[in-house]
C-alpha positions as CSV (number, residue, x, y, z in Angstrom):
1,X,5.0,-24.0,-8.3
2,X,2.5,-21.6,-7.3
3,X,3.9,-21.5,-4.2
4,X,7.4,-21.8,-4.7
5,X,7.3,-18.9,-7.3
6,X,6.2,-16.5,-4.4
7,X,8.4,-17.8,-1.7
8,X,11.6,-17.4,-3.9
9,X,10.9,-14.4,-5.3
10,X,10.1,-13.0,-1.7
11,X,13.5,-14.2,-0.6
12,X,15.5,-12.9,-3.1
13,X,14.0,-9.7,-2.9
14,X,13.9,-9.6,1.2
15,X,17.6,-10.7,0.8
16,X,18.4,-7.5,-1.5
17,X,16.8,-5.0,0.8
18,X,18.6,-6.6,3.8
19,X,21.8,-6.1,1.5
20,X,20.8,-2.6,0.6
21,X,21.2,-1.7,4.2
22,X,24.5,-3.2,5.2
23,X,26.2,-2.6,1.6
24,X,26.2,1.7,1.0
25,X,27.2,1.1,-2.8
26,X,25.8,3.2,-5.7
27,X,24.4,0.2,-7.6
28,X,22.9,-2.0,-4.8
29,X,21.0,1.2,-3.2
30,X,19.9,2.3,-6.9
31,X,18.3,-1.0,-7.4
32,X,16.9,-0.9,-4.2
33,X,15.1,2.5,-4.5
34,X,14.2,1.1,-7.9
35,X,12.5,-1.6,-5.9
36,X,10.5,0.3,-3.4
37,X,8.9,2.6,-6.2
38,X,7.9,-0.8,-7.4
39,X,6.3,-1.6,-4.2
40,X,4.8,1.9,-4.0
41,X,2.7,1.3,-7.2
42,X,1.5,-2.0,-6.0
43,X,0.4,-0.5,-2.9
44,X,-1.4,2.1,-4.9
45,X,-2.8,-0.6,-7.4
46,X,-4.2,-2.5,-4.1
47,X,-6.6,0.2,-3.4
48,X,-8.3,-0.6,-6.3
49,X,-8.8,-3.7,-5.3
50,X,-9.6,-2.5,-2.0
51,X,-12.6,-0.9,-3.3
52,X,-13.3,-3.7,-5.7
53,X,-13.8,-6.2,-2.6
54,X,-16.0,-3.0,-0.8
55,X,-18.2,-2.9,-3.6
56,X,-18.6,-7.0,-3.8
57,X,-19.2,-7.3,0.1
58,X,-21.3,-4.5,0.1
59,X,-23.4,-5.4,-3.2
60,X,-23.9,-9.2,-2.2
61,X,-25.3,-7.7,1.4
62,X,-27.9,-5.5,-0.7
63,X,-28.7,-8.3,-2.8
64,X,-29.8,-10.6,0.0
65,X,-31.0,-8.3,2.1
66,X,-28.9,-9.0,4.9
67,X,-29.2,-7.6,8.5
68,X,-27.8,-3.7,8.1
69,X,-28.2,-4.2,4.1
70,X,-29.6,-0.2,4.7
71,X,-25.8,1.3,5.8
72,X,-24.5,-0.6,2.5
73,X,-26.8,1.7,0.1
74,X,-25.0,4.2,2.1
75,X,-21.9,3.1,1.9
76,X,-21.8,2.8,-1.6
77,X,-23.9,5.8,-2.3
78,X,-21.8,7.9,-0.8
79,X,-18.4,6.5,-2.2
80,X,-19.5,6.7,-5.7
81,X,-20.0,10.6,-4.9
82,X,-17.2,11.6,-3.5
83,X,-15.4,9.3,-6.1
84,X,-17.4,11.4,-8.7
85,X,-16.5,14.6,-7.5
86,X,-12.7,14.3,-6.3
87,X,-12.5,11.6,-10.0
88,X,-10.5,12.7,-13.0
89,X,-13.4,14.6,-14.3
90,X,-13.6,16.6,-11.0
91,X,-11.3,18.5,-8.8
92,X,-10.6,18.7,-4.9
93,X,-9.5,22.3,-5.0
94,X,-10.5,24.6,-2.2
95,X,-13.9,25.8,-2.8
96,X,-14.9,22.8,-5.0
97,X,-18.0,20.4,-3.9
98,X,-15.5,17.7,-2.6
99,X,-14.3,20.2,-0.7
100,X,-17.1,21.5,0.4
101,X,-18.2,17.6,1.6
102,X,-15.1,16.8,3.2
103,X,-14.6,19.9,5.3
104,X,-18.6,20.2,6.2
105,X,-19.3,15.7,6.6
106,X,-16.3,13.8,6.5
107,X,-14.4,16.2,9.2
108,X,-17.3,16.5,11.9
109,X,-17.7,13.3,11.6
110,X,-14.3,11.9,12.4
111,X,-14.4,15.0,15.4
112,X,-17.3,12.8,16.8
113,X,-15.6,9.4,16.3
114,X,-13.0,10.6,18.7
115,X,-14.9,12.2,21.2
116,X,-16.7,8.8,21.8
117,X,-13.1,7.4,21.9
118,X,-12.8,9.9,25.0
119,X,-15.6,8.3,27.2
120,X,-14.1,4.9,26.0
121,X,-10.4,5.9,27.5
122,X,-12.1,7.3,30.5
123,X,-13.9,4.1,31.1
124,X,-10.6,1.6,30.2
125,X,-8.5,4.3,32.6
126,X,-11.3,3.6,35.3
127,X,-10.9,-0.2,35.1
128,X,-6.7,0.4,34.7
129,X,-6.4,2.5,37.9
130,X,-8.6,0.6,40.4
131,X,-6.6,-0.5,43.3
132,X,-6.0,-4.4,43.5
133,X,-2.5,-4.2,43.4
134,X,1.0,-2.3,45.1
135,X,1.4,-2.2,41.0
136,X,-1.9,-0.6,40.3
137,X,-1.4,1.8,43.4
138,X,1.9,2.8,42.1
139,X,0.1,3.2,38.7
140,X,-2.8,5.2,40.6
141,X,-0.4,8.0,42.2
142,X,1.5,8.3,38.9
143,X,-1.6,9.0,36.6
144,X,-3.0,11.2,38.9
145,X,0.2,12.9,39.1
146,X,0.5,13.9,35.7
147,X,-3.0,14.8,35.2
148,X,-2.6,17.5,37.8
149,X,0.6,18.6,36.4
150,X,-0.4,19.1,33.4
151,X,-3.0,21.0,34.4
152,X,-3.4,25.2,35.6
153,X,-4.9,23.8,39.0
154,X,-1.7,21.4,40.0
155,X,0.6,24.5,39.6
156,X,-1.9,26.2,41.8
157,X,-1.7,23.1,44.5
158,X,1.9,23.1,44.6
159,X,3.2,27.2,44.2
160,X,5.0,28.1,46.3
161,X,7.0,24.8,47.4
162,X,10.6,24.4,46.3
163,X,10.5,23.4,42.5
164,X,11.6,19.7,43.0
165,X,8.1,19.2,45.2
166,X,5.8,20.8,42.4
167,X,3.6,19.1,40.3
168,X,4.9,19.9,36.8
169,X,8.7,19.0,38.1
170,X,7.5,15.5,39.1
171,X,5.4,15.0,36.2
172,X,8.0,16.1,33.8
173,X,10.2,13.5,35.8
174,X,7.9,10.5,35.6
175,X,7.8,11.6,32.1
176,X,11.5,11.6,31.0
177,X,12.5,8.5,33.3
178,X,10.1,5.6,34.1
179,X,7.6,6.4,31.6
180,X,10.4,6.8,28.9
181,X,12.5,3.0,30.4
182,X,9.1,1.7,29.7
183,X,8.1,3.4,26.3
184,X,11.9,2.2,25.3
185,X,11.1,-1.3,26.6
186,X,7.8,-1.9,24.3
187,X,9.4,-0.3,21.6
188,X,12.5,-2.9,21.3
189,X,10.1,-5.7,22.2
190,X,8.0,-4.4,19.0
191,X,10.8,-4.2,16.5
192,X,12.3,-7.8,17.6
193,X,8.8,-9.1,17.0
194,X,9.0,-6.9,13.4
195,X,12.2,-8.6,13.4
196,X,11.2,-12.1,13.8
197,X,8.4,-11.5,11.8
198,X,10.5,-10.6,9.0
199,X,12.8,-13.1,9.0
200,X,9.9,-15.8,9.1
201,X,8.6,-14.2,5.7
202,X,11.7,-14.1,4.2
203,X,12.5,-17.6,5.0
204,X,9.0,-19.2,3.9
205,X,8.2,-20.1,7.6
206,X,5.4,-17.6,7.4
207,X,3.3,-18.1,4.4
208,X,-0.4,-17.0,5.2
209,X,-0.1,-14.4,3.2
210,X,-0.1,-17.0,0.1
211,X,-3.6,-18.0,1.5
212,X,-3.0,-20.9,2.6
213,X,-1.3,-22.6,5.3
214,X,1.1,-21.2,7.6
């Protein structure tokens, strides 16, 4: 029963929301924003538990002195202050010390996460566009393409040429039409696999979720 508890209540309500969308009544789509709040709080009650299972990994690596066992005082020293700050007892307004903390450490520090993730897209774009292939050729002319259209200098290669020869017209063309069939492309392949995915919930074909087996 502790499994068949889950799976039924995860197809009635899957069932209902598919309902909600077909069937525009007042009482079915009532019920159903009834039934999102509901799944709003237990999102919101999962970050507790979020920070629950943080604190347990992080405390049992202290404990035992695991390898790294140094970024977990860290971790956890820093949580519990910004928790104590930005907490019931504090306040995150502007000019307050959470502020003051998030603006002066938590911002430059996500500004340097993603300028490493620049050298790491150079890099993978370095692999991407090496020339193996009529495919990676065609890839080759296209990137560098856009890249100097989007750029001062390839309107300073091209001026003067009639507009359909310019940089910026082609990349604004390679843009709006293959670029845009592909995006398309991925984008329906993702929401049939959302699709599928769903249904396999809703069904009980998919149960790792329960912990168990699939």
């Amino acid at each position: 029963m502790r499994r068949e508890i889950p799976l039924a209540i995860t197809f009635l309500i899957g069932m209902f929301m598919l309902i909600d969308f077909f069937v525009p009544h007042h009482a079915v789509s009532s019920a159903a924003a009834e039934m999102k709040q509901w799944g709003t709080i237990v999102i919101a009650a999962s970050i507790l538990l979020g920070v629950g299972n943080l604190i347990r990994v992080h405390y049992k690596k202290i404990s035992r002195k695991q390898e790294g066992w140094g970024y977990s005082i860290v971790t956890l020293s820093v949580m519990a202050i910004m928790l104590f700050f930005g907490g019931p007892w504090g306040t995150i307004q502007e000019g307050s010390a959470f502020n003051w903390m998030f603006l002066n450490v938590q911002v430059p520090l996500q500004s340097t996460m993603f300028s490493l993730l620049a050298f790491f897209i150079a890099s993978a774009a370095y692999r991407a566009f090496r020339l193996r292939s009529v495919e990676a050729g065609m890839l080759l002319i296209s990137a560098i393409i856009v890249m100097l259209g989007r750029v001062p200098l390839g309107q300073l290669l091209t001026k003067g040429l009639p507009e359909q020869a310019t940089l910026p017209w082609l990349t604004e063309t390679i843009m709006a039409y293959p670029n845009m069939a592909a995006f398309r492309g991925i984008l329906m392949g993702a929401a049939l696999g959302v699709m599928a995915m769903g249904l396999r919930i809703i069904l009980g074909i998919e149960r790792s979720y329960l912990g168990g087996d699939k």
